[in-house]
C-alpha positions as CSV (number, residue, x, y, z in Angstrom):
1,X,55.4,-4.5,43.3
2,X,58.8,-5.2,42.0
3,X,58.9,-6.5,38.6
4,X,59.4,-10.6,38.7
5,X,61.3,-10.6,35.7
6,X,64.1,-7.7,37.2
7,X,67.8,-9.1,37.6
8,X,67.2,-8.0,40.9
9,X,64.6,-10.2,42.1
10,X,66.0,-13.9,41.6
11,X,63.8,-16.9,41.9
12,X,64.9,-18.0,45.4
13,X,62.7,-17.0,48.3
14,X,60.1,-20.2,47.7
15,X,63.3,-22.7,48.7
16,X,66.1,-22.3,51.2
17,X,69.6,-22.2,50.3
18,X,71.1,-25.7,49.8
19,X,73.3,-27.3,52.7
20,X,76.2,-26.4,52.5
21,X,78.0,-29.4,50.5
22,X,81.7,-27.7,49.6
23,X,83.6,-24.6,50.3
24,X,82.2,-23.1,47.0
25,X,78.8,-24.1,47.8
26,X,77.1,-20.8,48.1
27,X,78.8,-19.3,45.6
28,X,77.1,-21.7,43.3
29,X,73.9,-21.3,44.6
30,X,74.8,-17.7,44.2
31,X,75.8,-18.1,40.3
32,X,72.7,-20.3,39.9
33,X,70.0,-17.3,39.5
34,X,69.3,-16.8,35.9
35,X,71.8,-14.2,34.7
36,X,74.0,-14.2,38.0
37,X,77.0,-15.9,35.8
38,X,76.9,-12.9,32.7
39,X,76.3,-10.5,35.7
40,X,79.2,-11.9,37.4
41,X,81.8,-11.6,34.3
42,X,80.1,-8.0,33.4
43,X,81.3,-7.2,37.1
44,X,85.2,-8.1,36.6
45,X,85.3,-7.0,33.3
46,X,83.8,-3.2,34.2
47,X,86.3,-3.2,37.7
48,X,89.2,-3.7,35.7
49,X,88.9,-0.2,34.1
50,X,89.4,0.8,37.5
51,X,92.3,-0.4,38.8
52,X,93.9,0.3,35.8
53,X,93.5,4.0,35.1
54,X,95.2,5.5,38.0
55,X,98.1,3.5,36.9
56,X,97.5,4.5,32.9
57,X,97.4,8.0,33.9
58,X,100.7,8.0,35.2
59,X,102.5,6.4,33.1
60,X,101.0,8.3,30.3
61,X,100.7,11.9,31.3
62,X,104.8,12.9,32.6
63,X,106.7,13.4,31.3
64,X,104.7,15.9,29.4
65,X,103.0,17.2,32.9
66,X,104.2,16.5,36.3
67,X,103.3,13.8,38.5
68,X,101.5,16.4,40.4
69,X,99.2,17.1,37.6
70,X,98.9,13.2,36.5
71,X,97.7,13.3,40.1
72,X,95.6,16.0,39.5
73,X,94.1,14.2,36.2
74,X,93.2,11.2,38.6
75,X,91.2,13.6,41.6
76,X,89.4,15.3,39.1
77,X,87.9,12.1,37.5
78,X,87.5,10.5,41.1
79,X,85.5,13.8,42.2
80,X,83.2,14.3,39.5
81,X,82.3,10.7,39.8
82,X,82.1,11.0,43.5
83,X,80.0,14.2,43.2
84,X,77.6,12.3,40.3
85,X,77.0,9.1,41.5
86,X,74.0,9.4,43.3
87,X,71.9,11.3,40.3
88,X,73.3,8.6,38.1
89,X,71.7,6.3,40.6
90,X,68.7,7.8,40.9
91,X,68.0,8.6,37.4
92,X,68.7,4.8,36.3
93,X,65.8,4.0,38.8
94,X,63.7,6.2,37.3
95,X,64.0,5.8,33.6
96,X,65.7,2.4,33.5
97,X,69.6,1.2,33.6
98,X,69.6,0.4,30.0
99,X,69.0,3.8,29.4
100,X,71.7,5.3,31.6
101,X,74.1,2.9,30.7
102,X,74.4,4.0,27.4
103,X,74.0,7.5,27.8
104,X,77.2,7.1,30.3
105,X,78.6,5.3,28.0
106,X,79.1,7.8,25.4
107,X,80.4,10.4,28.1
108,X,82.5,8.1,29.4
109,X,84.6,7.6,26.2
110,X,84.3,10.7,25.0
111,X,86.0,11.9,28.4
112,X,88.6,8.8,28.5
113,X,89.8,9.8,24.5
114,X,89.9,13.5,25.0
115,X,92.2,12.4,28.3
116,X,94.7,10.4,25.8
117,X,94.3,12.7,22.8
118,X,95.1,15.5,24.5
119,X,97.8,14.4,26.7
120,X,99.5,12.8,23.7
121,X,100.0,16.3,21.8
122,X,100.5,18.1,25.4
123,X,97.8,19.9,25.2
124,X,97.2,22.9,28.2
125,X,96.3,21.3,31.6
126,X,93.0,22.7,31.9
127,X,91.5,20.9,28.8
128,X,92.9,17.6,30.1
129,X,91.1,18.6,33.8
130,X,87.9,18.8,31.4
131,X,88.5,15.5,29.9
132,X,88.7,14.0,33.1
133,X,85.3,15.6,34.9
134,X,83.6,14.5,31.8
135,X,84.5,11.2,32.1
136,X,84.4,11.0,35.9
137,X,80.8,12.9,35.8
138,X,79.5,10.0,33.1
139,X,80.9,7.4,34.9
140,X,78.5,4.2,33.4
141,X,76.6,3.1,36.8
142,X,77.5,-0.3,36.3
143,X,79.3,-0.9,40.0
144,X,76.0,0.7,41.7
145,X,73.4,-1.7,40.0
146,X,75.6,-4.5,40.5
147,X,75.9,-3.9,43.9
148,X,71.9,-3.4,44.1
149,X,71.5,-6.4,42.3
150,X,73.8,-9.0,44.8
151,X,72.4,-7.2,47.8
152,X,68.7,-7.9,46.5
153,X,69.9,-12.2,46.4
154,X,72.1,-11.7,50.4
155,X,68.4,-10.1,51.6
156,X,66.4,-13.3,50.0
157,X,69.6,-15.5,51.2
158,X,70.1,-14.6,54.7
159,X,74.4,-14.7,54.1
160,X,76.6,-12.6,52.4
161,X,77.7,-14.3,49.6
162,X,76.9,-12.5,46.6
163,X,78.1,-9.7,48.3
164,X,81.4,-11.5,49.0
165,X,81.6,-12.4,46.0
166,X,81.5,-9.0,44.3
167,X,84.4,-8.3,46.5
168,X,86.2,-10.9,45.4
169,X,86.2,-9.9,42.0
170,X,87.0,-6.4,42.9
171,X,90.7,-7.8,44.6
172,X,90.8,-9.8,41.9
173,X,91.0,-6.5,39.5
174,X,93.4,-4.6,42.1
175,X,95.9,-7.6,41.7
176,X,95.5,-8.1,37.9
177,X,94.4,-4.4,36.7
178,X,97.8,-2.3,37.7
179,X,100.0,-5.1,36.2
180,X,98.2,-5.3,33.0
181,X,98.4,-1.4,32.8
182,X,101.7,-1.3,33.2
183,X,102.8,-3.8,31.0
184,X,100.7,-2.3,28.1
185,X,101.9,1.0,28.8
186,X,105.8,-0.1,28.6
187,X,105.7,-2.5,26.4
188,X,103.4,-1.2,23.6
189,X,102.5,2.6,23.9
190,X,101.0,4.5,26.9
191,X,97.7,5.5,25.2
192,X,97.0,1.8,24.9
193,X,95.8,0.8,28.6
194,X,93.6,4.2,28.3
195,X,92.4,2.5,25.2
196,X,91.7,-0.8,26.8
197,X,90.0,0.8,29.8
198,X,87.0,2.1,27.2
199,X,86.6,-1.4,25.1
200,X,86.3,-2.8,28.5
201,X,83.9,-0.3,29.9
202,X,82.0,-0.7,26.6
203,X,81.9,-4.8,27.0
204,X,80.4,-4.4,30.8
205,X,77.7,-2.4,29.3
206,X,77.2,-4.6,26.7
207,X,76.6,-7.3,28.8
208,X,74.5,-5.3,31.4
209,X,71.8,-4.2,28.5
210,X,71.7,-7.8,27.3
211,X,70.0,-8.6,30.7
212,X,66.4,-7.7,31.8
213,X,66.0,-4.0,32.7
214,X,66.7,-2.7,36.1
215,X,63.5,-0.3,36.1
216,X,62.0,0.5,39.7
217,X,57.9,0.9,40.2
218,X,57.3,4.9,39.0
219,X,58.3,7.3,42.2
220,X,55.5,8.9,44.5
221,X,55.5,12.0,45.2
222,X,57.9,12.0,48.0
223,X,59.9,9.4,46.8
224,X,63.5,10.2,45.1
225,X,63.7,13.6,47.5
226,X,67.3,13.7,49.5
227,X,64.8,13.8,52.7
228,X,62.7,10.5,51.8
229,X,65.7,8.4,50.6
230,X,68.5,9.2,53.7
231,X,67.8,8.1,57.5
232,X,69.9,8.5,60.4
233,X,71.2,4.6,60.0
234,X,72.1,5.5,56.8
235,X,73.6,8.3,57.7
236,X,75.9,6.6,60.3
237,X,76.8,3.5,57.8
238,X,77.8,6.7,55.4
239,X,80.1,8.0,57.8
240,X,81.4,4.8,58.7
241,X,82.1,3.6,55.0
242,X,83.7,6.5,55.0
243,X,86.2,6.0,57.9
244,X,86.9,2.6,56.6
245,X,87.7,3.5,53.1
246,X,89.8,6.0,54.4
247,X,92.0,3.5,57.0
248,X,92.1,1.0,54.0
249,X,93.3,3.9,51.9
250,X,96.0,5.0,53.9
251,X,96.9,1.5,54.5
252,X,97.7,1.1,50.8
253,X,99.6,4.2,50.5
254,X,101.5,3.7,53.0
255,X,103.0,0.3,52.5
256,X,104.7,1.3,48.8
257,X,105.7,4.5,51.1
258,X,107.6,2.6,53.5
259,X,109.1,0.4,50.9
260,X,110.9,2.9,49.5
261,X,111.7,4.7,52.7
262,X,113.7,0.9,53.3
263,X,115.6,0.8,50.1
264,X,113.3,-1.9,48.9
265,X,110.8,-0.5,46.6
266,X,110.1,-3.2,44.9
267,X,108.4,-4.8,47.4
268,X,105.5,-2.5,47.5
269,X,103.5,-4.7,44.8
270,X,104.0,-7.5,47.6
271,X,103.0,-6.3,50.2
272,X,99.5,-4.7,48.3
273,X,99.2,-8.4,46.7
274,X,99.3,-9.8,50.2
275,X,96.6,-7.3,51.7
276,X,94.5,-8.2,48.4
277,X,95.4,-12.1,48.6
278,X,94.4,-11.9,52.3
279,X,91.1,-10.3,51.3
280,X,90.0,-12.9,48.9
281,X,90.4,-15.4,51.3
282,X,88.1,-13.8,54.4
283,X,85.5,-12.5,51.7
284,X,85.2,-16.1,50.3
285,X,85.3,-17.5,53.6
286,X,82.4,-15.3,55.5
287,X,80.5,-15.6,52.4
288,X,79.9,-18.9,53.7
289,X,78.8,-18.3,56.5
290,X,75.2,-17.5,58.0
291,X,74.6,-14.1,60.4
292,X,77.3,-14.7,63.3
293,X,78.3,-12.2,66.1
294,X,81.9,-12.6,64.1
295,X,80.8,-11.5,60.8
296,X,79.2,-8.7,62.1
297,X,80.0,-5.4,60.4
298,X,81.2,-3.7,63.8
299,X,83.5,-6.8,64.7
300,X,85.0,-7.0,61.2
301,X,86.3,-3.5,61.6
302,X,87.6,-4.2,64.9
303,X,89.5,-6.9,63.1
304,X,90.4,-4.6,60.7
305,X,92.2,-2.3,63.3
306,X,93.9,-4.7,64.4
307,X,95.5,-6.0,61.2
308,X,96.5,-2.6,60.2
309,X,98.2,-2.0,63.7
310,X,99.9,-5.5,62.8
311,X,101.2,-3.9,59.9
312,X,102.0,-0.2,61.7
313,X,104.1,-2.5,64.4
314,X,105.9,-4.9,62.1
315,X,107.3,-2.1,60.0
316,X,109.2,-1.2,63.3
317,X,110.8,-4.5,62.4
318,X,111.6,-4.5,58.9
319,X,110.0,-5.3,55.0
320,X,110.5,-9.0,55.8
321,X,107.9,-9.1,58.9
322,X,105.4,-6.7,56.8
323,X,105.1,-9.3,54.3
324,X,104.4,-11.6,56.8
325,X,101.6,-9.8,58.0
326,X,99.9,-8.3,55.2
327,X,98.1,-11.5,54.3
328,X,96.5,-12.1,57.9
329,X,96.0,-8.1,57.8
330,X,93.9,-8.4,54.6
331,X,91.5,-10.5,55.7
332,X,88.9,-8.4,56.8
333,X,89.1,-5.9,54.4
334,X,86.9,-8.1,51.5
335,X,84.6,-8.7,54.4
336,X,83.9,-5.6,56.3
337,X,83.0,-4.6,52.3
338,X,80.7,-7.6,51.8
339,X,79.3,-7.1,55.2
340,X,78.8,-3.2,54.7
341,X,76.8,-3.6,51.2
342,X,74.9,-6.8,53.2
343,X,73.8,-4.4,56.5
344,X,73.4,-1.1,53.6
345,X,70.8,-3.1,52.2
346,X,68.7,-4.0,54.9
347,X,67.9,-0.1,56.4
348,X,67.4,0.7,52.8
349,X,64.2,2.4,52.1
350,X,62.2,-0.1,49.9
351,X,62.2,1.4,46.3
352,X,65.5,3.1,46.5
353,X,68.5,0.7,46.0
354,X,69.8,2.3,43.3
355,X,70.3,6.1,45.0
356,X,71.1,4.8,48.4
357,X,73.8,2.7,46.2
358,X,74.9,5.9,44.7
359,X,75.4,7.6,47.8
360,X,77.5,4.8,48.9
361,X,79.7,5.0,46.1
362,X,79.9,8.9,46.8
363,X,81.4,7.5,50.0
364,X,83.9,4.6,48.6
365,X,85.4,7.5,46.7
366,X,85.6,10.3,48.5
367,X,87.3,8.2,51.9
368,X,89.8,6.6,49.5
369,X,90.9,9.6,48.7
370,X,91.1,11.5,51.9
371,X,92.4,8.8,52.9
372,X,95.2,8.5,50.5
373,X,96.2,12.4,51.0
374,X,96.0,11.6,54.4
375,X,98.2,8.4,54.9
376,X,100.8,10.0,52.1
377,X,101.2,13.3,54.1
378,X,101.2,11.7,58.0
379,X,104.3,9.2,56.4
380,X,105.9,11.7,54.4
381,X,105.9,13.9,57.8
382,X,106.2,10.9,60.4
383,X,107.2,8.1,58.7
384,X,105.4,5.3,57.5
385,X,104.8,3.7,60.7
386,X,102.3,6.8,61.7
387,X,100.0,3.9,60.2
388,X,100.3,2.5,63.6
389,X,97.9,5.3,64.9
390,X,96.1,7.0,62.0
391,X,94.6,3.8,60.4
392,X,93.5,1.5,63.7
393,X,91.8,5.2,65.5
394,X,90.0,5.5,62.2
395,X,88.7,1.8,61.9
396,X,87.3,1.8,65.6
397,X,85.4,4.7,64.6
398,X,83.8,3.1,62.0
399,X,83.2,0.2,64.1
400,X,81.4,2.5,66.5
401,X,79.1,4.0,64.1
402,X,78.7,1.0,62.7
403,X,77.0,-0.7,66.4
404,X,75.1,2.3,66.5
405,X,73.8,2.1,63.1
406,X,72.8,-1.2,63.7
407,X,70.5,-0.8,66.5
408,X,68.7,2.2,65.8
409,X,67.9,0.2,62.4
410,X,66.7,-2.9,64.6
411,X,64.2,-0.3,66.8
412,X,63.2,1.7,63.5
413,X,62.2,-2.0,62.1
């Protein structure tokens, strides 16, 4: 039996949600569960670190290195935390979050420091590259049991909206994150956003040990294999995470791509702030809202193709009429991730949140950045507009694995 006193089994399967009295409503039944609110502010504050450090590695590493190996700098950490993610789930289930937390902790800012020491005094390329797998390979779990923990309350719920409201808080950090980096980094010294990055890492852990421990029941002996943890539904929601991430991916690259193409570079933080403003208001709004044939996962990505085909045809237009679409385009994007975490969590195998969790951070990563080598090369070689195809095919896909996934979870149940 799961322990009562776990974050990640709140008090509210003996009463029904309360009517909805507000557009906030179940986000304050949400933030009502002991520890949701500390949980809530430990998930901004440990987000923020990253959507900031792509930014803070490029603005710190040329013009000692090239862009190419600033790039390189931000793969290698994105990879070794990709590769990682799913032993630093399982072992957290295993031997307790607390535990891992801290240990990842200490690797964490021992990678990010070496990253800033040694790009500061120019240091040979490889030992930067180490920096950066240390720190991507420590990575403190703190996304993955988050994410365990609000899909735990949308199961006892029936609705989306802790879910919803964890991606919230994530486009909240894409908005805010970047600009903060930057203006540290120019206005102060580029070391000091890599320096924020690990107080902020270090607070989110602070605040995640001060909470009950997220300790699973000791494993059987099948339990924790790769054979006993994935199933073919969780193998299709893998690959279509991974489709998604990918569209979204290219979708972001390409819009600060195409700005420039048009002479107007500057309106690449628009247009991303409209996809992420857009976001915020679908998440919040199907976070609302019971189980509906609309807020299904395979309809949200529907939706999603067709916003990014919206934004594929209006740059045929001109910057003006991609700003206007962004925000409409964006709001599915919040959703299909609120959605995804809400449907991951229900062909789950009971005992193994926190590696299925890990997988699906694998996943996040490892689309985002195909999918950013993937949109950068197709408008580099096509133009920008190649969105108009790449994105949309990629989306339907998902959608399509996605249905599938759905029902054979509904006859293995």
């Amino acid at each position: 039996m799961p322990d009562p006193q776990s974050p990640e089994q709140p008090a509210t399967g003996d009463a029904p949600p309360r009517p909805t009295d507000g557009p906030l409503a179940a986000y304050r039944d949400v933030l009502a569960v002991p520890g949701a609110k500390r949980l809530a502010t430990a998930s901004l504050v440990a987000k923020w670190p990253i959507s900031m450090f792509p930014v803070s590695v490029l603005l710190l590493v040329p013009p000692r290195y090239s862009y190419g190996q600033a790039g390189a700098v931000v793969a290698a950490v994105l990879l070794a935390n990709a590769i990682s993610s799913p032993i630093r789930g399982r072992q957290a289930a295993r031997h307790g979050a607390h535990r891992v937390l801290r240990i990842c902790l200490a690797g964490y800012v021992t990678g990010i420091a070496g990253i800033g020491a040694l790009a500061a005094f120019t240091a040979p390329l490889p030992f930067v590259l180490a920096a950066a797998l240390l720190m991507g390979s420590f990575f403190p779990p703190a996304g993955i049991l988050l994410r365990s923990h609000w899909t735990v309350v949308d199961r006892e719920r029936g609705r989306a909206s802790a879910n919803a409201l964890e991606s919230a808080l994530m486009d909240l950090s894409l908005i805010t994150g970047p600009v903060l980096a930057g203006w540290l980094s120019t206005s102060f010294a580029p070391v000091l956003p890599l320096a924020l990055n690990a107080v902020l890492m270090t607070l989110a852990v602070v605040l995640l040990t001060k909470l009950p421990d997220w300790a699973a029941a000791p494993p059987g002996p099948a339990e924790g294999r790769h054979r006993s943890v994935l199933n073919a539904p969780l193998y299709r929601l893998f690959g279509a995470q991974f489709l998604f991430c990918a569209a979204l991916a290219a979708t972001e690259v390409s819009l600060p791509v195409y700005a420039q193409q048009q002479h107007a570079a500057s309106a690449s933080g628009w247009f991303l702030a409209g996809l992420s403003a857009g976001s915020i208001i679908g998440t919040l709004a199907l976070g609302r809202l019971r189980s509906a044939r609309a807020t299904r996962l395979p309809t949200l990505l529907v939706l999603l193709a067709a916003g990014t085909s919206g934004i594929g045809a209006a740059m045929l237009l001109g910057p003006f009429a991609v700003a206007l679409v962004c925000i409409p385009a964006g709001l599915a994007i919040g959703s299909v991730f609120a959605s995804y975490f809400t449907v991951l969590g229900s062909v789950t195998p009971p005992g193994t949140d926190h590696e299925v969790q890990g997988w699906a951070n694998s996943m996040n990563t490892v689309g985002f950045a195909t999918g950013s080598f993937g949109g950068a090369a197709l408008a580099e070689a096509f133009g920008a507009s190649a969105l108009l195809l790449s994105a949309p095919a990629a989306a339907v896909a998902a959608s399509a694995l996605a249905a599938r996934s759905s029902r054979t979870g509904r006859t293995d149940s």
